[in-house]
C-alpha positions as CSV (number, residue, x, y, z in Angstrom):
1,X,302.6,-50.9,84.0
2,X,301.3,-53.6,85.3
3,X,297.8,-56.1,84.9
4,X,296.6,-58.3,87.5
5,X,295.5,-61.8,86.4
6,X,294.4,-65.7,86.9
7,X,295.9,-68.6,85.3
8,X,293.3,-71.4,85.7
9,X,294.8,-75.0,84.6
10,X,293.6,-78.2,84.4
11,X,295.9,-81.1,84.5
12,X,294.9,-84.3,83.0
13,X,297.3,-86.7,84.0
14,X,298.5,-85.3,87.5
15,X,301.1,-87.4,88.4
16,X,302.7,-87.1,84.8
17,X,302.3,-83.3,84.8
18,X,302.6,-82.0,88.1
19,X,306.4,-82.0,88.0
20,X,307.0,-79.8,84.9
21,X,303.8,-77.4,85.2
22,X,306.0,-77.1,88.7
23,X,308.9,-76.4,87.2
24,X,307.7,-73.7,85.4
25,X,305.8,-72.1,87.3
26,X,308.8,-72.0,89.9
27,X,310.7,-70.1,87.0
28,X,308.0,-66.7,87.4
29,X,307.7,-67.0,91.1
30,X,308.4,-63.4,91.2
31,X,304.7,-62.7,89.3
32,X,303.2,-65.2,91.7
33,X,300.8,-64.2,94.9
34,X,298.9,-66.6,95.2
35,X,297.7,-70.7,94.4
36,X,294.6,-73.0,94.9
37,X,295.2,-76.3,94.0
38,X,292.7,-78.8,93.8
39,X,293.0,-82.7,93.5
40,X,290.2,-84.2,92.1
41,X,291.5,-88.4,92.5
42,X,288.0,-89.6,91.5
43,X,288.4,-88.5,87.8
44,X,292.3,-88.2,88.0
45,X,292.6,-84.9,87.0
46,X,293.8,-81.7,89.4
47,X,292.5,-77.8,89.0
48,X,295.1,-74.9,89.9
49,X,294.5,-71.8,90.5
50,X,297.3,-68.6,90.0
51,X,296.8,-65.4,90.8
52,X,300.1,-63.7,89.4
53,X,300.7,-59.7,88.9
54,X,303.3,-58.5,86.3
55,X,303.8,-57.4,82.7
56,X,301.5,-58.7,79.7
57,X,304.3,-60.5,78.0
58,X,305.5,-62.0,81.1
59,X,302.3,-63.2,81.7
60,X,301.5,-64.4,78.8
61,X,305.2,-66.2,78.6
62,X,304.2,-68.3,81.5
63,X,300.9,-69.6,80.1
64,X,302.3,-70.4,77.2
65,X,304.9,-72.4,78.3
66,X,302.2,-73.9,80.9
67,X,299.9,-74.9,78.1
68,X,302.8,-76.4,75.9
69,X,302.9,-79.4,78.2
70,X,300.7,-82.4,77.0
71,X,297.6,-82.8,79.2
72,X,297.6,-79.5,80.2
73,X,294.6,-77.1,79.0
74,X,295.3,-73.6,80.5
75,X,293.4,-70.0,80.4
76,X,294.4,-66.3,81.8
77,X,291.8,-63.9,82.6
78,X,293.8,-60.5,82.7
79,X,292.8,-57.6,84.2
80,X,291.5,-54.6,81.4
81,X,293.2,-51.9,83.9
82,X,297.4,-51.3,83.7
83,X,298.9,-50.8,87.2
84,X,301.8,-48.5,88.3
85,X,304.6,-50.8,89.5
86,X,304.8,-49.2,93.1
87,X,300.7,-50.5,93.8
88,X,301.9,-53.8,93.4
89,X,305.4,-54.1,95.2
């Protein structure tokens, strides 16, 4: 089974960051469906959206490893409801 979820980060130092929170989110691109990215230049900082479905600890693997990287804060909402595999191929 599957949950649905949204990864919401907020990168401090863009042009430090971008490159690795790339990187690894590249890694899951199978869990990925979707991304907002926002650039916010005036207080040098950049908000991302993910909207990703797959298992819990697959999930959870990605945020962690997003929110290991300095200047980085990141959150998951996940979805309270499991999903059969074939509703989300």
């Amino acid at each position: 089974m599957k949950k649905i979820a949204v990864i919401s980060a907020i990168l401090e130092d863009p042009e430090g960051t971008q490159q690795k929170f790339n990187e690894i989110v590249a890694n899951f691109k199978g869990l990925i469906r979707g991304r907002m990215g926002l650039p916010m230049p005036e207080v040098s900082a950049s908000l991302i959206s993910i909207a990703v479905i797959g298992e819990t600890d697959d999930i959870n693997n990605l945020t962690g490893k997003l929110g290991k990287i300095p200047g980085i804060s990141v959150k998951t909402a996940m979805s309270k409801k499991d999903y059969p595999v074939k509703a989300v191929l």
